[in-house]
N, C-alpha and C positions, 0 to 999 in steps of 0.2 A: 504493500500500500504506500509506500514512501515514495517512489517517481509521481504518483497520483496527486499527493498531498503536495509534492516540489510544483508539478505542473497546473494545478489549482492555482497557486501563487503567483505566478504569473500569468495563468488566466484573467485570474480579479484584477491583476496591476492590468493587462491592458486594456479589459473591460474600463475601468475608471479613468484611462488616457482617452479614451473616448468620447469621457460624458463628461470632461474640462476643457474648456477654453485653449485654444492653442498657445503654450509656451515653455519654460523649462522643466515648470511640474509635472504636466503631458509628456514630455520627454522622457524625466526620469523613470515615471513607470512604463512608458512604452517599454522605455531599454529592460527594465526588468522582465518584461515579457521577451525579449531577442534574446536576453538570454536563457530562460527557458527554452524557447525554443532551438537553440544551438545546441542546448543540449540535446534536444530529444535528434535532433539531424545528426549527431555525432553517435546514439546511438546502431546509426544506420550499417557502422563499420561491425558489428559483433551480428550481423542477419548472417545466418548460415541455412538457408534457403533453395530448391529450384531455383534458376532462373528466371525463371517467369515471374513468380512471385517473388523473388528479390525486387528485378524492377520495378513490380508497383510499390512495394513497401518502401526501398531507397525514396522513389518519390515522393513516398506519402512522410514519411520524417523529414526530406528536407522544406518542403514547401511551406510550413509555420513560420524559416527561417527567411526564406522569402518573403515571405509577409509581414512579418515582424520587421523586416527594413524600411518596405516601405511606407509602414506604419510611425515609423521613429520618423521619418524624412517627413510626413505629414502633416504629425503633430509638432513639426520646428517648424512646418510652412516654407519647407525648403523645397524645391520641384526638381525632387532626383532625377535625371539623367535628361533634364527638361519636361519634363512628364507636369501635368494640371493637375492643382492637389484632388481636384474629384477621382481623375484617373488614377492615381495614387489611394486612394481609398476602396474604390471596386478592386482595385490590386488584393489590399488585406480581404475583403471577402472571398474573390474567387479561388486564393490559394489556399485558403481556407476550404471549402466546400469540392470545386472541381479538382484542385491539387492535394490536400490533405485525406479529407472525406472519401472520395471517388477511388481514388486510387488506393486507399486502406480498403475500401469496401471489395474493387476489386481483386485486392490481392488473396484476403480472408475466402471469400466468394469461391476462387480459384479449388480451394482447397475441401468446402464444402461442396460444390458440385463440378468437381475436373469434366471436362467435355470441352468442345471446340470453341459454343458460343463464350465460355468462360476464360480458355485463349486468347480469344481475341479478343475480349475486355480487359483483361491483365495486360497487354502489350500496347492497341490502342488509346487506351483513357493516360499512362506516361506522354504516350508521345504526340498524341493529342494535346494534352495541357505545354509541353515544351514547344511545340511548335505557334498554340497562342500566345505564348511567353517572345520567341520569334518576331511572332507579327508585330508587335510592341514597336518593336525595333528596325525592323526594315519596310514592311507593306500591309496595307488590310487585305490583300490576297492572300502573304503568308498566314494573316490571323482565319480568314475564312477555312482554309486548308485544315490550318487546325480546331477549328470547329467542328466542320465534317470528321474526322477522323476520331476526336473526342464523341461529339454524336453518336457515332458508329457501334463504338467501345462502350457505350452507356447505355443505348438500347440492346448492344448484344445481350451484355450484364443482366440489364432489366428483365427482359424474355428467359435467360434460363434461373433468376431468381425467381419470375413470376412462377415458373413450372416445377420448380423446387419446393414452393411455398407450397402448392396444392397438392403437391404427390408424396411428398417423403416427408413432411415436418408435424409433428403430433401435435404441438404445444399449439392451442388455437389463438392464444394474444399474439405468438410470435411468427406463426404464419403470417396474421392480420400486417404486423409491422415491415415483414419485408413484402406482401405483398402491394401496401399502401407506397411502400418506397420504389417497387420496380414500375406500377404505374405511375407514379409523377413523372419517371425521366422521359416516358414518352413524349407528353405535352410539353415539358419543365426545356427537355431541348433541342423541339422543334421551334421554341421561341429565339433558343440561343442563335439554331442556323437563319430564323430569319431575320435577325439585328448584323449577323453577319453577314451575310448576302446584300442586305440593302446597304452597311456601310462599306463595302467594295464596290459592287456594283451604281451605289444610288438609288436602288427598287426602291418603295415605299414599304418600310419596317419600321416595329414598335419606338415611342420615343424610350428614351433613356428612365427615367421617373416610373411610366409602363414596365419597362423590366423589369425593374427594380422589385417593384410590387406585386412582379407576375412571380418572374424567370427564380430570381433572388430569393424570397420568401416560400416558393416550394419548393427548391434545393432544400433550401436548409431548414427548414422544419420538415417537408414531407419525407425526401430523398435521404439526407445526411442523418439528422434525428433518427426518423423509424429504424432505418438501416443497422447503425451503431446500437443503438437502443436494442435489436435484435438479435446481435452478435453478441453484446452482451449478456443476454438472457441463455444463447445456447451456451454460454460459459458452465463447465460441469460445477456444480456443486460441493462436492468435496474433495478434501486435496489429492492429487494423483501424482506419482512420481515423472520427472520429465523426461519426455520422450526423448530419445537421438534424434538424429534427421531418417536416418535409415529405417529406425522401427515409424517414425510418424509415416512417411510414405507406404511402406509395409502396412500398418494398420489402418491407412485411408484407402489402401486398394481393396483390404481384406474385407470396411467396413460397406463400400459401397455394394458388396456381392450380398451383404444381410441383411437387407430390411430396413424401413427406413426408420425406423424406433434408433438401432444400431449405426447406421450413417448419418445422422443427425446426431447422437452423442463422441461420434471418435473424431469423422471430420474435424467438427468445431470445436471438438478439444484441443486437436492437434492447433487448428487455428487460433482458435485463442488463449490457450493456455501455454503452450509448448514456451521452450524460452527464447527463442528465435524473435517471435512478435509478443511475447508479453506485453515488452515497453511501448511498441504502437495502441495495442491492443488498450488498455490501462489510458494510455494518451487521450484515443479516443472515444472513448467513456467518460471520459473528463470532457473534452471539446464537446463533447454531445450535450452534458449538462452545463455548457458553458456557452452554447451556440446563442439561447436568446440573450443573451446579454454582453457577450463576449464580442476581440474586436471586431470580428465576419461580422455577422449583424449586427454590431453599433455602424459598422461603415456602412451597409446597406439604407440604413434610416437617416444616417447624417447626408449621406450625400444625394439622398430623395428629399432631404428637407431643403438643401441649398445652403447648407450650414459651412 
């Protein structure tokens, strides 16, 4: 429970740089959240993982640390790398949700139902989010590109979460939650492709405030919330000794062939308990209870308000 309680602390601090006035006291606790969050990216080096799911997990630890940057740079009203401090604020949300959230959920996912669609969410939802990171920087084609791609990676996800939920999960609260979570990304981002399409293109697409409201508030309450929230619940119960990597894969092949009473307790033991992703694991549990208030949604609401 101790990385939970370290990463609370920094949740609250950049919660509360949020909901102050921009200047050195928003700072200083922004900073205290970066560095929480450097920590949790540092535990990225101890994942002893597939590589599948190392990618998404790598991503999903560093991208707090991403956001925590440009959250300190926000709260000084400094416009890192010339970037508009709004832009600078949808930053701390979406690596929050699309980079942190998505990509943990992915990688977890992977391990509860391995199959193709779950492939290609573990691989696309990483390089999906790096290539919107891209577009930042060179073109709103690059960012389009990786809209799509992310898209891709997120309805795969959502389809064999959705079919996982109805066929193999006993617990009926926790079907409910990841079924509520695979259905938002469908709508959640066909909105994203269409804010992106229209700012490449010029089409007529949602204003910014619209997203916000739409795109922004079902991520992260229906998508990221439920999701984590769900993962957490498949967390076993009592203490289990921890897996190697070799017996976790061994006992996720072994539990898929019994039943889903049986692939529903080993999977996501191996998933959330093993010690590979503890620390993500734990992280985001915390991030979940820390999403309505914390800096992803205080940045979703400040920068809807015009603040």
């Amino acid at each position: 429970m101790e990385p939970v309680r370290l990463w609370l602390v920094g949740a609250v601090a950049g919660a509360a740089s949020l909901w102050l006035p921009r200047g050195p006291f928003a700072v200083v606790l922004a900073t205290v959240y970066g560095l929480a969050a450097a920590a949790l990216a540092l535990h990225a080096v101890r994942l002893r993982l597939a590589w599948r799911e190392r990618i998404a997990l790598v991503t999903a630890l560093v991208s707090p640390a991403i956001a925590a940057g440009a959250l300190i740079a926000e709260r000084a009203g400094h416009r890192l790398f010339g970037f508009e401090l709004g832009v600078l604020t949808l930053t701390v949300a979406h690596f929050h949700f699309a980079g942190f959230a998505a990509a943990l959920i992915a990688g977890l996912h992977r391990r509860l139902a391995p199959g193709r669609p779950a492939d290609t969410a573990v691989l696309a939802v990483p390089t999906g989010t790096l290539l919107v990171l891209a577009g930042y920087f060179t073109s709103e084609f690059v960012e389009l590109a990786g809209a799509l791609v992310l898209t891709a990676g997120m309805w795969a996800m959502g389809w064999s979460t959705w079919r996982h939920a109805r066929t193999r999960v006993a617990d009926r609260l926790t079907a409910t939650l990841l079924a509520v979570s695979a259905v938002v990304l469908a709508a959640s981002m066909a909105l994203a492709v269409s804010w992106a399409l229209g700012e490449a293109t010029g089409l007529p697409h949602p204003s910014p405030a619209w997203m916000a409201a739409t795109h922004g508030v079902a991520n992260a309450l229906g998508f990221a919330v439920c999701g984590l929230a769900a993962y957490t619940r498949l967390q076993p119960r009592t203490a289990e000794p921890e897996p190697t990597l070799a017996a976790s894969e061994s006992t996720a092949s072994e539990s898929t062939a019994s039943g889903p009473a049986a692939s529903e307790h080993a999977a996501c033991g191996l998933a959330v308990s093993g010690p590979a992703v503890s620390g993500p694991a734990a992280s985001g549990a915390a991030l979940a209870g820390s999403a309505l208030m914390g800096p992803s949604a205080g940045g979703w609401w400040r920068w809807a308000a015009g603040r």
